[in-house]
C-alpha positions in Angstrom: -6.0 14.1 -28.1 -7.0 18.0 -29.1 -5.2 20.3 -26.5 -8.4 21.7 -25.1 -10.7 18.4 -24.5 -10.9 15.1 -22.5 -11.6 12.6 -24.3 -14.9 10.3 -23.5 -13.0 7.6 -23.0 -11.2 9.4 -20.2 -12.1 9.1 -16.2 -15.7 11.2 -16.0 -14.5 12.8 -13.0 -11.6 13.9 -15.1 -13.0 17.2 -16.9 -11.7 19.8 -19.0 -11.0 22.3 -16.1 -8.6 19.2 -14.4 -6.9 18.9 -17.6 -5.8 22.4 -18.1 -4.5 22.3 -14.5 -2.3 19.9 -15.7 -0.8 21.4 -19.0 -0.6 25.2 -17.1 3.3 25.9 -16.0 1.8 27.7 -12.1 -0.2 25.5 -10.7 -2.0 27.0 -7.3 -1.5 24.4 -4.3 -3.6 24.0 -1.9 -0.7 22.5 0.4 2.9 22.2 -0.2 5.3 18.8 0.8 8.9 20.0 1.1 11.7 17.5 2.6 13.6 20.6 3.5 11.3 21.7 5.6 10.2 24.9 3.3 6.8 23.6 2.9 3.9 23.0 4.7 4.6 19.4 5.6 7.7 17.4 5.2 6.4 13.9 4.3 3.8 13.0 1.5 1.4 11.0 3.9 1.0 13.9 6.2 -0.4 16.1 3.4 -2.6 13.3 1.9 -3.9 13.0 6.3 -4.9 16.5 6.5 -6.8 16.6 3.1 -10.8 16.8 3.3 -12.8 14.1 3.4 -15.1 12.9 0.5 -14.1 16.7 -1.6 -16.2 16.9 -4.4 -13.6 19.4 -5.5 -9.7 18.9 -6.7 -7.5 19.3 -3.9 -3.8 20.2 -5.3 -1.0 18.4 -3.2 2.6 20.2 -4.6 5.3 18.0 -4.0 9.0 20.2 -4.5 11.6 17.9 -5.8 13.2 15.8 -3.6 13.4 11.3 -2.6 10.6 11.0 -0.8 11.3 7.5 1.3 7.8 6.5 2.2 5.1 4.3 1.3 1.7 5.7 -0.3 -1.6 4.9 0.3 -4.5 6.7 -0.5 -7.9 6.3 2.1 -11.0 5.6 0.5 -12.7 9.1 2.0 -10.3 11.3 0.4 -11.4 11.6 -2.9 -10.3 14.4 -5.6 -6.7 14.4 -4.7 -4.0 15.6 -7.4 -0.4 15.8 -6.8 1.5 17.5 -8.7 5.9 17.3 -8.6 8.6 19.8 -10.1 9.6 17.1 -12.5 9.6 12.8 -13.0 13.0 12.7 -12.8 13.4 15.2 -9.7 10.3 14.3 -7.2 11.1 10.9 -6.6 9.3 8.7 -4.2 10.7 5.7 -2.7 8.5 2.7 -0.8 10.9 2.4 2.5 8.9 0.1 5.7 12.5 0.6 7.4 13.2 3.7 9.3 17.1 2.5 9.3 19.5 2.0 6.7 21.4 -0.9 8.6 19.3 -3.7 7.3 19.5 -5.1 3.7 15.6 -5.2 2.0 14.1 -8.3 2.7 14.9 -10.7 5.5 17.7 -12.9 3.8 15.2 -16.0 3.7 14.8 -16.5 0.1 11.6 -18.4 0.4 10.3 -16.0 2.9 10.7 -13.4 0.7 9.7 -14.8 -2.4 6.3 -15.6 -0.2 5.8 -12.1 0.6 6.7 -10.5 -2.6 4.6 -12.6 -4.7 1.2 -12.6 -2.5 1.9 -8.7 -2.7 2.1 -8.9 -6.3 -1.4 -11.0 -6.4 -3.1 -9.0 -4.2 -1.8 -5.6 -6.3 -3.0 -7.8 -9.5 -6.6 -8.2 -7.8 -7.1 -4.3 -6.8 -6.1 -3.6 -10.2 -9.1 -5.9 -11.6 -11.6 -4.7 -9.2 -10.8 -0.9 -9.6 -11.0 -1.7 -13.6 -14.1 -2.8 -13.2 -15.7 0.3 -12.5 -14.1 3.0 -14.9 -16.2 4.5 -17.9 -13.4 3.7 -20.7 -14.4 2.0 -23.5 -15.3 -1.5 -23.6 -12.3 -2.7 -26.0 -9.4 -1.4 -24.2 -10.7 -2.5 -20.8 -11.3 -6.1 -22.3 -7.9 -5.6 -23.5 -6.3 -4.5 -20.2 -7.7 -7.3 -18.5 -6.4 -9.8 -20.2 -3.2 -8.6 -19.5 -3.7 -9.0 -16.3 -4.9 -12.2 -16.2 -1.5 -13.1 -18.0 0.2 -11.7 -15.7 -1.5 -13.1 -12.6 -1.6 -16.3 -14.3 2.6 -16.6 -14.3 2.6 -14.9 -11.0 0.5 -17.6 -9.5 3.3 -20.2 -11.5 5.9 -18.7 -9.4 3.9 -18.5 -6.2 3.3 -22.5 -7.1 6.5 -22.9 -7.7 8.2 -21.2 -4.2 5.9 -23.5 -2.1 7.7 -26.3 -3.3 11.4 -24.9 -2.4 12.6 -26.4 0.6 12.0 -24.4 4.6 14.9 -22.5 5.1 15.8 -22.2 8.9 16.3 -18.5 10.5 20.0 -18.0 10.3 22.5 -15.8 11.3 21.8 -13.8 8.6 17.9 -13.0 9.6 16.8 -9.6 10.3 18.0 -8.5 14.1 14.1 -8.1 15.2 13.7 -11.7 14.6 14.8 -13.7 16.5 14.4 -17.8 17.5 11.2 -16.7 20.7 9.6 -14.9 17.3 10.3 -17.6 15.0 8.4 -20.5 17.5 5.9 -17.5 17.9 5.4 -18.3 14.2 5.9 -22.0 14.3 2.9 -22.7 17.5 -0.4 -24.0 16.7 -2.0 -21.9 19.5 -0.8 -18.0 19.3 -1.7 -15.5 22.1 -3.0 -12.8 20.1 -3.5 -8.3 21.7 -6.6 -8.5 20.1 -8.6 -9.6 17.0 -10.2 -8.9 13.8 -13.2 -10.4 12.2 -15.6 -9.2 10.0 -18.5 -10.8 11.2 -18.0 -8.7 14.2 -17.0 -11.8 16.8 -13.5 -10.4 17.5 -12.5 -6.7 18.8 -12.7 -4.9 15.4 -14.1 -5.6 11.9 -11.2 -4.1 9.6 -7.7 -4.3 9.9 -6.8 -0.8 9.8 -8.9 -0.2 12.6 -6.8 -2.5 14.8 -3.4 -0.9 13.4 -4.8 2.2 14.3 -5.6 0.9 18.0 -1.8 -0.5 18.4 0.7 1.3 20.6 2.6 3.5 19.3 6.7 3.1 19.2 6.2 -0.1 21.0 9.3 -2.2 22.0 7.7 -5.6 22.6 5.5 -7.1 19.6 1.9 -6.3 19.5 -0.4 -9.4 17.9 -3.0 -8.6 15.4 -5.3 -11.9 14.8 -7.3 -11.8 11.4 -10.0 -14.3 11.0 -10.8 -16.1 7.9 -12.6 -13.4 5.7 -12.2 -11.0 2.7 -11.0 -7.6 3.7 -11.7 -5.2 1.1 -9.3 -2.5 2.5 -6.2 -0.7 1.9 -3.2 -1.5 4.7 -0.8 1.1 5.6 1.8 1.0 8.7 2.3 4.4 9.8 5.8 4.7 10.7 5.4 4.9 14.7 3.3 1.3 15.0 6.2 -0.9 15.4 6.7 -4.5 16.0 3.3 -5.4 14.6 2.5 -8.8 14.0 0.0 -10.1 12.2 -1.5 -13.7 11.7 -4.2 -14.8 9.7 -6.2 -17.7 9.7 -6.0 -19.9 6.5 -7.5 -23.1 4.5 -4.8 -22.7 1.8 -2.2 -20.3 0.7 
C-alpha cells in the first residue's frame, strides 16, 4: 500500500488524514493513560469513560508504556476512538477480573472452566461475524474471513460438545474462597431468589444487562442476583471493578 493513501478496501471511516496520524513519530493526544500516575488517568477504561459520545471526530487516547491489568470494552456511543502506545512490546495490556493476586485463574473445576472459556470463545466467534458483516472490504476476502470463522466455531462447538459429556465435578477444597457450598446449592436450586431482573420484552426491572450491572451496589460484600430471561442480548458486558459479588443466572432451553 502507497505511503500516502488508504486503500478502498480499507474501513471508510478510515481516511487518509487517520492514516498519517498513524505513521507521524508526535502524535497530539487528546488525553494521556499513565500507570504512574503522570498522566491524566491511570487506568485505560477511565479514559475510554470520559471520551465524547457519538464523536464524529478522532479522539487520540495515548497510552505510555506500562502492563495495563484490566479488561477492555469499548461502548457502542463512543465512536472514533484511537489509542495509540509507546511501543507493542512496551504498552501491554492484560485482561485481569481479579483485583488480588492470591487466587490461581480459573476456579480449579476443569469442567467449569472449560464451560466458561469455550461459551466465551463462541460468543467472541459470533461478534466477530456480525461486526464482519457490515465492513466495506471487498467481497473476496470477507467470504474468505468468514469461512475461517466458521472453521473455527465449528471445532469450538466440538469441544464445547465434547466438555458436556465429562463427568460433574464437585466443589472441592480447591474451589475459589468466594465460593463456597450456600453458593454452590444457590446454583444447584430450581427456584433462585433473584435482586432484580432483566428481560427484553420489558416484564422484568431492566431490558439490558448492563443496565442492571450498572444498578448493583457498589463494593458489596453479600452477592447481588441478576436474573436474565430467555432472549438475545445484543450488548457488550463489562464488570467494572467496584460491582463485586455479582451473580448472574440465565434462563435456558439448551446450552
Amino acid at each position: 500500500m502507497p505511503d500516502d493513501t488508504v486503500g478502498h478496501d480499507f474501513q471508510s471511516w478510515f481516511d487518509s488524514l487517520d492514516w498519517k496520524l498513524m505513521q507521524t513519530d508526535a502524535i497530539l493526544a487528546n488525553i494521556t493513560v499513565a500507570s504512574d500516575g503522570s498522566g491524566d488517568f491511570t487506568s485505560i477504561m477511565e479514559a475510554v469513560q470520559t471520551t465524547p459520545n457519538n464523536s464524529l471526530a478522532c479522539f487520540v487516547i495515548y497510552i505510555k508504556k506500562a502492563t495495563y491489568k484490566e479488561y477492555m470494552s469499548i461502548p457502542q456511543n463512543k465512536w472514533n476512538i484511537m489509542m495509540v502506545g509507546d511501543d507493542m512490546d512496551q504498552t501491554i495490556i492484560l485482561g485481569s477480573h481479579s483485583n488480588t493476586t492470591s487466587y490461581a485463574f480459573g476456579t480449579r473445576n476443569l469442567k467449569f472452566d472449560l464451560q466458561g472459556w469455550l461459551s466465551g470463545a463462541i460468543t467472541n466467534l459470533a461478534i466477530c461475524n456480525d461486526e464482519l458483516v457490515g465492513t466495506n472490504m471487498s467481497t473476496i476476502l470477507k467470504d474468505k474471513i468468514i469461512v475461517s470463522l466458521e472453521k473455527v466455531t465449528t471445532l469450538v462447538n466440538d469441544q464445547w460438545a465434547f466438555v458436556l459429556q465429562m463427568p460433574n465435578d464437585t466443589v472441592g477444597h480447591g474451589f475459589q474462597s468466594w465460593f463456597d457450598s450456600h453458593d454452590w446449592k444457590l446454583m444447584q436450586t430450581d427456584a433462585i431468589l433473584a435482586n432484580i431482573t432483566v428481560a427484553s420484552d420489558g416484564s422484568g426491572d431492566f431490558t439490558s444487562i448492563m443496565e442492571a450491572v450498572r444498578a448493583t451496589p457498589n463494593n458489596s460484600l453479600a452477592h447481588f442476583v441478576i436474573y436474565i430471561k430467555k432472549a438475545i442480548y445484543k450488548e457488550y458486558v463489562s464488570i467494572p471493578q467496584n460491582k463485586w459479588n455479582i451473580m448472574m443466572l440465565l434462563m435456558v432451553n439448551n446450552l
